[in-house]
C-alpha positions in Angstrom: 0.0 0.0 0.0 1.3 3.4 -0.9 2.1 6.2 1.4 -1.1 8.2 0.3 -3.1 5.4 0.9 -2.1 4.8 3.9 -2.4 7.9 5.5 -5.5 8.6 4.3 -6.9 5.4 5.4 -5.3 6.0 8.6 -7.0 9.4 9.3 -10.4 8.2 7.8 -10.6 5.1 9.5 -11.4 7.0 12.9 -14.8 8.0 11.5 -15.2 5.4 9.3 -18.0 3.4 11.3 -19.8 6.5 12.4 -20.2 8.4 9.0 -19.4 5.8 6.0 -21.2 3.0 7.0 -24.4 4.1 7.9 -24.7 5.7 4.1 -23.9 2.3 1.9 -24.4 -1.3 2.4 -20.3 -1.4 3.3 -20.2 -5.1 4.8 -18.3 -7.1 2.0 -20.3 -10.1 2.2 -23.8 -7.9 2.3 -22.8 -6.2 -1.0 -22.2 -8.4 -2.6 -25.2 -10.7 -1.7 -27.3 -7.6 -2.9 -25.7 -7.1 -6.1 -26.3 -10.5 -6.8 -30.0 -10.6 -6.0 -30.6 -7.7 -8.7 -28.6 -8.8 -11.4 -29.8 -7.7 -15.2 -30.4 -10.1 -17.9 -27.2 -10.5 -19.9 -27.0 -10.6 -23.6 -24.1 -13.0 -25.4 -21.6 -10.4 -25.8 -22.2 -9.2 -22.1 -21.6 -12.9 -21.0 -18.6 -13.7 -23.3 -17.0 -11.0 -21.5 -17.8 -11.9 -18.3 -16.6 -15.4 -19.2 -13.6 -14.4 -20.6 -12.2 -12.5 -17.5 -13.0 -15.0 -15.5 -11.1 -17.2 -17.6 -8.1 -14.7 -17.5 -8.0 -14.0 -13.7 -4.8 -15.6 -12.2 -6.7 -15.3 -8.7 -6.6 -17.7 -6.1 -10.5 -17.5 -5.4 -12.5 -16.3 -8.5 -14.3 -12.9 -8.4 -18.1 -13.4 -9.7 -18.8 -11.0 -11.7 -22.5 -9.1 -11.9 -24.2 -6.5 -14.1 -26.3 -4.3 -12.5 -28.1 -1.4 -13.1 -26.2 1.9 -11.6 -28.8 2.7 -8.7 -27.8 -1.0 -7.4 -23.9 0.0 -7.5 -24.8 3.2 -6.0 -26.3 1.3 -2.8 -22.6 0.2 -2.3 -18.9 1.4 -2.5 -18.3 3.0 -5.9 -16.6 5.9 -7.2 -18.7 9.0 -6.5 -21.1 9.9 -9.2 -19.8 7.1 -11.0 -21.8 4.0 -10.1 -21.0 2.1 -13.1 -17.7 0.2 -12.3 -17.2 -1.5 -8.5 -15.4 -4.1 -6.9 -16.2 -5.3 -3.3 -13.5 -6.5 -1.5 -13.5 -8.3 2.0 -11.3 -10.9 3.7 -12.8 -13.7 1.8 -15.5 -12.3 0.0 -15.0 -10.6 -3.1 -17.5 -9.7 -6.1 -17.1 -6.7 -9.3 -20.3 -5.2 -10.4 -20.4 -3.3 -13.8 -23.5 -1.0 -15.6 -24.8 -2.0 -18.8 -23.5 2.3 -19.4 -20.2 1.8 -19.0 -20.6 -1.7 -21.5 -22.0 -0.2 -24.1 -19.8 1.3 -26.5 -17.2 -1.3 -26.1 -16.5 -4.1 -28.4 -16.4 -7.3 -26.0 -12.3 -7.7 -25.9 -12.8 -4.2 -24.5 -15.2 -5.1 -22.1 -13.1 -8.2 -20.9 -10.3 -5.4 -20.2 -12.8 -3.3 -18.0 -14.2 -6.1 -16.0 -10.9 -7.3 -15.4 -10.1 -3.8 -14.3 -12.9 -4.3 -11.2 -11.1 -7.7 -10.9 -7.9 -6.3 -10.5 -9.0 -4.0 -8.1 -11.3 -6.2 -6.5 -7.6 -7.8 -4.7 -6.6 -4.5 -3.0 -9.1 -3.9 0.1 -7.2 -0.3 1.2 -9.4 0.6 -2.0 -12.7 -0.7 -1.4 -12.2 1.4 2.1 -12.1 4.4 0.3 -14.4 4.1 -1.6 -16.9 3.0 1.2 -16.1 6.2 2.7 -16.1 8.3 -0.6 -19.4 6.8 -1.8 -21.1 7.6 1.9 -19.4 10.9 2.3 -21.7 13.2 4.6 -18.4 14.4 7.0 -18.9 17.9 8.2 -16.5 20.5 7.1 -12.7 20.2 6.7 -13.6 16.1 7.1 -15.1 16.4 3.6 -12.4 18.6 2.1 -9.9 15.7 3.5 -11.7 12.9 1.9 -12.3 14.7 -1.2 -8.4 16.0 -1.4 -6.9 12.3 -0.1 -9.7 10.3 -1.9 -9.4 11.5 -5.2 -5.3 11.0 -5.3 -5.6 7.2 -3.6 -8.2 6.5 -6.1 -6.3 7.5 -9.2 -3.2 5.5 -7.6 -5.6 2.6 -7.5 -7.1 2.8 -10.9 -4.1 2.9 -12.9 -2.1 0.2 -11.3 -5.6 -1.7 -11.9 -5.7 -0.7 -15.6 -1.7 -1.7 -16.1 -2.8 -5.2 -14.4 -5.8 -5.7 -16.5 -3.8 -4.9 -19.7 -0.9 -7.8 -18.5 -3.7 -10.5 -18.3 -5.6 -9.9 -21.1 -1.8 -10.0 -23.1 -2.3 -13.3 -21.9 -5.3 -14.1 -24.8 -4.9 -10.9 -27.1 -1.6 -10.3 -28.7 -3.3 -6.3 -29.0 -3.9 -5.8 -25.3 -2.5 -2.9 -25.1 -4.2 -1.6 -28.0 -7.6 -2.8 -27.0 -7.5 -1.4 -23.7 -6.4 2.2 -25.6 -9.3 2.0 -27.4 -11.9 1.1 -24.7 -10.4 4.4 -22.6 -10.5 6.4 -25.6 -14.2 5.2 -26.1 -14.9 5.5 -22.6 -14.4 8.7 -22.8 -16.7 9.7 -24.8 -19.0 8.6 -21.8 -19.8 12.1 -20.0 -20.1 10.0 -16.1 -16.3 8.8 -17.2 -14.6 12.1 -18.9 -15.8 14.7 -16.5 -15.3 12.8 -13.0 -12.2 14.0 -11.3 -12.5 10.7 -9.2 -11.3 8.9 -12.6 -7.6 10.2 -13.9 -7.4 11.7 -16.8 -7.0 10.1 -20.0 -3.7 10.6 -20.6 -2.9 9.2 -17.4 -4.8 6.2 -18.1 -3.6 5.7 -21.5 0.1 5.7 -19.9 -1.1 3.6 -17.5 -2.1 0.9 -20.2 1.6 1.6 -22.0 3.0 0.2 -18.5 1.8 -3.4 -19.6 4.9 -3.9 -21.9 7.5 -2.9 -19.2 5.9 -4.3 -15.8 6.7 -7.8 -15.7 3.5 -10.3 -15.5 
């Protein structure tokens, strides 16, 4: 865990019970039992996606993977005014969630690479803190401006080491990984909820993000 990450989950853990969790369902094991009970039907290319990640996760336990609609990822941790992309993580229980929004324009090798983006980050539970607290943020005063200045740096630390994972296992069944991941961010964002939300980094640093795949061992 980086430095940032740490402190901020250091300071925010003091009022994490008392603010964060009253907001969202934040018990791992509860959110992810309630993503699965309002799961959307899934059409062929939705479910070769799904299958495909799974296939490509080199995880000890494998992640299910949902799709539900964004006012059921909003009831958990998720990236503020971005329910569209999750991944619950607990001791033993993990589980991604994605939005049918964020699906859409993507071709389904993209949309392997973004579910194994939420699988990627589904391993790193410092994150899924964060964003419990981010996604139930009602902290008076100079709280707020802590989690919002903290938050927004952790998460973008997060994200891209996610995106440079997700790149290296899908290299593992497209020799254009790199390329396909490129063109999911660049398609992306084209998504107003995914350009404009300074919870997401920008695309250039996700783009170099992907680029890391080639250099970061595997």
């Amino acid at each position: 865990m980086g430095v940032l990450m740490g402190l901020y989950c250091a300071v925010m853990g003091l009022v994490y019970s008392q603010f964060a969790a009253a907001q969202i369902i934040s018990d791992p094991a509860d959110a992810c039992s309630f993503l699965a009970r309002n799961v959307l039907p899934v059409n062929t290319s939705e479910q070769q996606a799904v299958q495909n990640a799974e296939a490509l996760e080199p995880v000890p336990t494998p992640v299910p993977v949902y799709l539900d609609p964004p006012e059921i990822i909003a009831r958990v941790a998720h990236i503020p005014g971005a329910p569209y992309l999750t991944a619950v993580s607990g001791n033993t229980i993990r589980c991604v969630a994605v939005a049918p929004q964020w699906l859409l324009p993507l071709s389904t090798p993209e949309r392997t690479w973004l579910i194994l983006v939420g699988i990627a980050n589904s391993q790193d539970p410092h994150t899924y803190h964060l964003l419990v607290l981010a996604a139930g943020n009602q902290l008076p005063g100079w709280l707020s401006g802590l989690t919002d200045w903290f938050g927004k740096r952790a998460a973008h630390q997060a994200i891209l080491r996610s995106e440079t994972q997700a790149t290296i296992w899908l290299a593992q069944d497209h020799g254009g990984a790199v390329g396909i991941a490129s063109h999911a961010i660049l398609m992306l964002g084209r998504v107003p909820t995914f350009a404009t939300n300074p919870w997401l980094p920008s695309l250039v640093e996700q783009l170099a993000a992907i680029g890391k795949a080639f250099t970061v061992p595997g």
